[in-house]
C-alpha positions in Angstrom: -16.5 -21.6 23.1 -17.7 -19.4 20.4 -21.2 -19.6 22.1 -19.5 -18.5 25.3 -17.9 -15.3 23.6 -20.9 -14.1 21.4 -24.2 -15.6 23.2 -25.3 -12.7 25.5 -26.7 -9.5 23.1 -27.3 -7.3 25.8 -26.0 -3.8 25.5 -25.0 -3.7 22.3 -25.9 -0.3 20.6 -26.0 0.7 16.9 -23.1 3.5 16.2 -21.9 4.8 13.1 -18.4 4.1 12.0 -17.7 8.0 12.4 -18.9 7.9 15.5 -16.1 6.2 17.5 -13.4 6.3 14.5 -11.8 9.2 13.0 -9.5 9.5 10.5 -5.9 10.6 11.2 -4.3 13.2 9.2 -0.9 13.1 10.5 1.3 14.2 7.4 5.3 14.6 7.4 6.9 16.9 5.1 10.2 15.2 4.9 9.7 11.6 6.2 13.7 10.5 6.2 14.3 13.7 8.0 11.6 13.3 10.5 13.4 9.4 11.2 11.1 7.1 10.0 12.5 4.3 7.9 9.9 2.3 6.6 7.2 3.4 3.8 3.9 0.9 3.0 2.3 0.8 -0.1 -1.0 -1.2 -0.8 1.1 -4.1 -2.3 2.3 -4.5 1.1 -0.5 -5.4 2.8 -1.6 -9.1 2.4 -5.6 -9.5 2.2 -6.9 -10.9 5.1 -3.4 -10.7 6.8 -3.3 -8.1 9.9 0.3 -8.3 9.7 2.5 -6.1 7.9 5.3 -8.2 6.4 7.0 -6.6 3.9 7.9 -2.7 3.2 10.3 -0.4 1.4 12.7 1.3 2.7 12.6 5.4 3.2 16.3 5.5 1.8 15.4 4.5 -1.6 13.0 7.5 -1.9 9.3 8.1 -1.4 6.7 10.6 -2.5 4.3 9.1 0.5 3.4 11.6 3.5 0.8 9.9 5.3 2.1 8.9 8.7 0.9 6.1 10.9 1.9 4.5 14.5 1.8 1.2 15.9 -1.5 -0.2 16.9 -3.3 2.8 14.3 -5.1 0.6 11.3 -4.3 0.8 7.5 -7.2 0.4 5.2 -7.0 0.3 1.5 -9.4 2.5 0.0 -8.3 2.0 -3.2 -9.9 -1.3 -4.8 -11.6 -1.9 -1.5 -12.5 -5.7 -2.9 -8.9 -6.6 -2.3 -9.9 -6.4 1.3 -6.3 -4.9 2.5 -6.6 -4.2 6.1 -3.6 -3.8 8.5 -2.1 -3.4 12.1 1.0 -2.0 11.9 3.6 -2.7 14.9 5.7 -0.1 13.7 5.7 3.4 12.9 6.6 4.8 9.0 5.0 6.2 5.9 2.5 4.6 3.7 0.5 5.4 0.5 -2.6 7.8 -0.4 -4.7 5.2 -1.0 -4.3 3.9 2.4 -6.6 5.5 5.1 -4.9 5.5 8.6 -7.7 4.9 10.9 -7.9 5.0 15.0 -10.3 5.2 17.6 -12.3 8.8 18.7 -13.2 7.7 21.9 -12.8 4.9 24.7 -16.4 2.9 23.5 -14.2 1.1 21.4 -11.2 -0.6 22.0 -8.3 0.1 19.4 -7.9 -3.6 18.8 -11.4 -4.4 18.1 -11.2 -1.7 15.3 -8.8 -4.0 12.5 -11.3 -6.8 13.0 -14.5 -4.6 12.4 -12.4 -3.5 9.1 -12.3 -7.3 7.9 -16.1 -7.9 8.3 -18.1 -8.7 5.2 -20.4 -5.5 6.0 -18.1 -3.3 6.3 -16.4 -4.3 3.0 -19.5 -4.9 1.3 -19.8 -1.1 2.3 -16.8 -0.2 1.5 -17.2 -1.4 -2.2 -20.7 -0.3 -2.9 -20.0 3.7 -2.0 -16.5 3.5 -4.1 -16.2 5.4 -7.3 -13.8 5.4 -10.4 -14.1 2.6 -13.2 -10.4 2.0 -13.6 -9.0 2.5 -9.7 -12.4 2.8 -7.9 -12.2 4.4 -4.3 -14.2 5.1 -1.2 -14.1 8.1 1.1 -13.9 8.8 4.8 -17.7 10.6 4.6 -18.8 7.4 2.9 -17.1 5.1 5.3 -18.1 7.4 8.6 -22.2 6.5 7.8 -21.5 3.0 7.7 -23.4 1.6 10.4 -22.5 -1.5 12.9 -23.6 -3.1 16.1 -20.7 -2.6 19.1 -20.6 -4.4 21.8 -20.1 -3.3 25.5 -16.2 -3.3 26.3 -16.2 -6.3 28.0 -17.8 -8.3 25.2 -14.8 -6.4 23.1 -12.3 -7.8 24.9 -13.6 -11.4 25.0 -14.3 -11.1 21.6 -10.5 -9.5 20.8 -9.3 -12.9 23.4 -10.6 -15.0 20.4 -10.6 -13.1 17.2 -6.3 -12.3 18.1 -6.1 -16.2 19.5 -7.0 -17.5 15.7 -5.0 -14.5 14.3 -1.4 -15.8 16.0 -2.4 -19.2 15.1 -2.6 -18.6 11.4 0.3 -16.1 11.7 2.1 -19.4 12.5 0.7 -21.0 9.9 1.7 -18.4 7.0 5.1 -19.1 8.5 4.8 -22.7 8.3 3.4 -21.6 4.6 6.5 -19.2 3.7 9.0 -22.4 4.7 7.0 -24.8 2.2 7.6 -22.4 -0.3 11.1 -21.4 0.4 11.7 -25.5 0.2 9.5 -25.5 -3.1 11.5 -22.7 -4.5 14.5 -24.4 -3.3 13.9 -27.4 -5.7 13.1 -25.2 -8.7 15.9 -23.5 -8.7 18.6 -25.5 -8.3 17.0 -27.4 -11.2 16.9 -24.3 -13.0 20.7 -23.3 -11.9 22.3 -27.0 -13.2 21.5 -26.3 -16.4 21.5 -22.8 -17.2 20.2 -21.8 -20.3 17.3 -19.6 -21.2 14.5 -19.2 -24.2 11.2 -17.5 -24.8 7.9 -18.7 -23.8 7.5 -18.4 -27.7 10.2 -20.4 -28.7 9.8 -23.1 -26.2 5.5 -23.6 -27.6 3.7 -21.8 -24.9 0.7 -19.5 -26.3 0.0 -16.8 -24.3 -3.4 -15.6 -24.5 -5.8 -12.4 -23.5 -8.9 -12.6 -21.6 -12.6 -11.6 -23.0 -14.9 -8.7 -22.9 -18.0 -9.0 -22.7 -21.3 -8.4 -20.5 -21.4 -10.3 -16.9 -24.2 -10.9 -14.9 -23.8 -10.6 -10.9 -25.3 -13.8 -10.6 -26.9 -16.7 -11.9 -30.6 -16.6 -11.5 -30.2 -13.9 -14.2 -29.5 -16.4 -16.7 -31.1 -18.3 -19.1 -31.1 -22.1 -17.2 -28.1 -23.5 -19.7 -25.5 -21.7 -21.1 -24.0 -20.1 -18.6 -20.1 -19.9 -17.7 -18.3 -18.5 -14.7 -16.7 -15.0 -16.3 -13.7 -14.3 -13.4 -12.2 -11.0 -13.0 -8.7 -10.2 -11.5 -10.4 -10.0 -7.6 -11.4 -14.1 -8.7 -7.3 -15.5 -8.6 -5.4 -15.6 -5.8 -1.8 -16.0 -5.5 -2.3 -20.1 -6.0 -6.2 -20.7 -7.0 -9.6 -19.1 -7.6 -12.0 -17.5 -5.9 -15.5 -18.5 -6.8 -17.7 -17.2 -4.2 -18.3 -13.8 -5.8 -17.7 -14.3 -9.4 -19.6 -12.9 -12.4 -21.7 -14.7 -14.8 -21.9 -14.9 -18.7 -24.0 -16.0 -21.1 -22.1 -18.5 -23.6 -25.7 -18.2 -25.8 -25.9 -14.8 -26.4 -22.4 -13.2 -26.3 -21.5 -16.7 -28.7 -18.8 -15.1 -30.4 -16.3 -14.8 -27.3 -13.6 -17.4 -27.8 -10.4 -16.0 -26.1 -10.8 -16.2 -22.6 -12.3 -20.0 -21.9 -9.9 -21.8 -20.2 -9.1 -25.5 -20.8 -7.3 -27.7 -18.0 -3.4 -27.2 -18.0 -4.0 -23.7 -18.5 -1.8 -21.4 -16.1 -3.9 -18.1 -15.7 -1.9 -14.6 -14.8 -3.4 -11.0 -13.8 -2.3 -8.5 -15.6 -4.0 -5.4 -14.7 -4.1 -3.7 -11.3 -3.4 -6.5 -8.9 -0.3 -7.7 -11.1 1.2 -11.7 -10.9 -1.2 -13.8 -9.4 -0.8 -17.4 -10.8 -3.5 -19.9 -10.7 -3.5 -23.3 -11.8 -6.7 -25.0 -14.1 -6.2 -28.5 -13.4 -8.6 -31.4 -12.5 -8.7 -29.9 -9.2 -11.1 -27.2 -10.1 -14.5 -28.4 -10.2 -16.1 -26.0 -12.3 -15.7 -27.3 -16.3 -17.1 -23.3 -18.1 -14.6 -20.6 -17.1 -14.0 -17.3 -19.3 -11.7 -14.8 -17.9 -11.8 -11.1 -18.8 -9.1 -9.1 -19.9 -7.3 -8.4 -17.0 -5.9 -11.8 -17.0 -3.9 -13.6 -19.6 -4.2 -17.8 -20.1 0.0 -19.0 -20.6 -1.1 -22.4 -22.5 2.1 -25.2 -23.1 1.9 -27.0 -26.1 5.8 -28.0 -27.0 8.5 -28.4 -24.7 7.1 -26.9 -21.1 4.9 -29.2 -18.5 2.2 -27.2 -17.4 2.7 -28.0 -13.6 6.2 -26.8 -14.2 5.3 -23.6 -15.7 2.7 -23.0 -12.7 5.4 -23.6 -9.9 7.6 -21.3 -11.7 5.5 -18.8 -12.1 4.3 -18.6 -8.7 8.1 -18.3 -7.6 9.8 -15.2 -6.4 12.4 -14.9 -9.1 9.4 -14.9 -11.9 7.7 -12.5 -9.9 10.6 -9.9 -9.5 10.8 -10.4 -13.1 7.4 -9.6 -13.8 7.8 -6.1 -12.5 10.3 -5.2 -15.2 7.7 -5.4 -18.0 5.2 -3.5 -15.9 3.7 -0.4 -17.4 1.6 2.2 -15.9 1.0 3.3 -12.7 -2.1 4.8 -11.3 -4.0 1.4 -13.6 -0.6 -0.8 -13.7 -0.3 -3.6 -16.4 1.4 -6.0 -17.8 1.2 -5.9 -21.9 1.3 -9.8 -23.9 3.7 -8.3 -26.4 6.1 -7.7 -23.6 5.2 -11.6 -22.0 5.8 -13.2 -25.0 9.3 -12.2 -25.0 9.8 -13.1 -20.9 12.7 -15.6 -20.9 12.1 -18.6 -19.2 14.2 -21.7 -18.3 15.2 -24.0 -20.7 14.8 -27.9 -18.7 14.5 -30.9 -20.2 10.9 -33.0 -20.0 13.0 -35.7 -17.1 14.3 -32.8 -15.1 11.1 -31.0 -14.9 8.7 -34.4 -14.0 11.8 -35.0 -11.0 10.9 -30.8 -9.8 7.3 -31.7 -10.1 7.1 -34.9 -7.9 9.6 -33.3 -5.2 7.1 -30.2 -4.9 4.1 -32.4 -5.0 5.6 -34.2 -2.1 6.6 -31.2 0.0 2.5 -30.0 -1.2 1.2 -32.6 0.3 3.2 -33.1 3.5 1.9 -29.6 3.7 -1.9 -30.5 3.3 -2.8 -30.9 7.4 -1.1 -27.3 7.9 -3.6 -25.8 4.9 -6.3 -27.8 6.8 -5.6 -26.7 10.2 -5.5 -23.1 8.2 -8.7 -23.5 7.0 -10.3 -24.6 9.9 -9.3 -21.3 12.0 -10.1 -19.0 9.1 -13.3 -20.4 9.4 -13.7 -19.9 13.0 -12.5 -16.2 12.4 -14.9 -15.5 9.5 -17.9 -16.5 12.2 -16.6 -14.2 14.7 -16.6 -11.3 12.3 -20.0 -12.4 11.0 -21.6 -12.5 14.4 -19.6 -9.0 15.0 -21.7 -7.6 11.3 -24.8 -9.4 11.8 -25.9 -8.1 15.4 -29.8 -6.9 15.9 -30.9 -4.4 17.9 
């Protein structure tokens, strides 16, 4: 089928992204007044999610402005490697450091335009012309000369026909995701809720530890042939794993002295700067045996009375999470300090209880697995769309 859709080249022309986008500049001076309700900020937008799921609400106060409309699209500019793209099916308010973006003209059709957003080139684009160190961001000239192939509109709709096909299939499948993890959470807590009591990562023996700093190297063939170890920034966890397919590189023979940051298996790894509470597990299901993290990530490491696998599921649950945000500092470079984490209260269950919380979630993981594969599979099938979409010749 995907042969059918993207076989026939004909009549596709380069254009620049300025060409047949433009960038909307609809501002409201006072948002509640004006009726809208709902206000978007980047942490509301789910990479590689078109769907927006979650928002805050205009009562509670905003200093946002920018206005955007159903069927407009919302791309982060900020941190553009967080690959934050969004349709909106409602109208509201969202953040500075979200570019509303809609079509100039009928030579593209508005619901191609998301999909074009998610491509690798664009991206790739998007992160190579950003500037800043600590909150690097593109800008709308540097966007408008990025350069793609687009198709004629009838190729754009078959290719929309396929590309929002896998897009409601994995919707359904994030659902089918979110009820796993409601049941997951389920289990946790009323463990957690039977007995009651509360102590300190420090008091219950788990050492909380801060990443490295040190020189990376983009990749490997930069490297001496041994010695090397996979450095990971923040951009390398996700909310439940890591990412290695555009990691960093360090040499353990020169920079010798960087002990910190190397992770050994057990260890629960947080971020802590900019992208704040993703939780990722290093157990034997990670195949790579050299990992260093840099310092916007702490390691939490058990060695006393907390199970590792028990620590990982907690942290990944909501309730840690809200908690999280109370020891935030910062906000233009947001972060979350180890003195404060040392002093995070944590649940206080005893070794039996927690090995009965980690079988039940293991069981509900793994009654899970076809979904993840079925997940997979289409995000695969999605990911060749877009790259036939980036990679056309003239």
């Amino acid at each position: 089928m995907l042969e059918q859709v993207i076989s026939d080249k004909a009549g596709w022309t380069r254009v620049a992204f300025g060409d047949v986008v433009r960038l909307s500049k609809l501002r409201a001076k006072d948002p509640e007044a004006e009726g809208y309700e709902r206000v978007v900020g980047l942490e509301h937008i789910e990479p590689g999610d078109l769907r927006i799921r979650r928002w805050a609400d205009i009562a509670d106060g905003t200093t946002f402005t920018s206005v955007f409309k159903p069927g407009q699209v919302l791309f982060g500019k900020r941190r553009a490697y967080q690959r934050k793209v969004a349709m909106p099916d409602f109208e509201g308010v969202c953040s500075g450091d979200i570019y509303v973006l809609e079509p100039s003209s009928d030579a593209l059709m508005p619901e191609l335009l998301p999909f074009i957003c998610q491509t690798d080139a664009f991206l790739d684009h998007a992160v190579g012309t950003s500037a800043g160190s600590l909150s690097p961001r593109t800008n709308w000239k540097s966007l408008a000369s990025f350069e793609f192939m687009l198709p004629p509109i009838q190729e754009q709709a078959r290719l929309v026909e396929c590309l929002q096909a896998a897009d409601a299939s994995l919707a359904s499948l994030i659902e089918c995701r979110t009820a796993a993890s409601s049941v997951a959470e389920a289990i946790l807590f009323d463990a957690i809720d039977r007995q009651g009591t509360v102590r300190t990562f420090s008091e219950l023996g788990v050492d909380i530890i801060d990443g490295d700093r040190g020189k990376a190297y983009p990749n490997r063939s930069q490297l001496k042939p041994s010695g090397f170890c996979l450095f990971l920034n923040a951009k390398n966890v996700t909310n439940g794993g890591f990412r290695f397919n555009d990691c960093e590189f360090i040499d353990e023979q020169r920079d010798g002295l960087l002990r910190k940051g190397k992770l050994t298996r057990g260890d629960v790894v947080l971020t802590t700067r900019g992208t704040l509470g993703n939780v990722a597990f290093y157990d034997a299901s990670v195949p790579h045996d050299h990992i260093r993290i840099n310092s916007g990530m702490v390691v939490f490491r058990p060695h006393g009375e907390v199970q590792s696998e028990f620590l990982y599921y907690y942290m990944k649950s909501q309730s840690f999470q809200n908690a999280i945000t109370e020891y935030q500092t910062g906000s233009a470079q947001p972060q979350l300090p180890i003195k404060d984490l040392v002093k995070m209260p944590f649940p206080d269950i005893p070794n039996d209880v927690q090995e009965k919380v980690i079988a039940q979630i293991r069981a509900v993981s793994e009654s899970f697995s076809k979904v993840e594969n079925r997940h997979d599979a289409l995000v695969s099938v999605k990911e060749k769309l877009l790259f036939d979409l980036s990679n056309r010749e003239i």
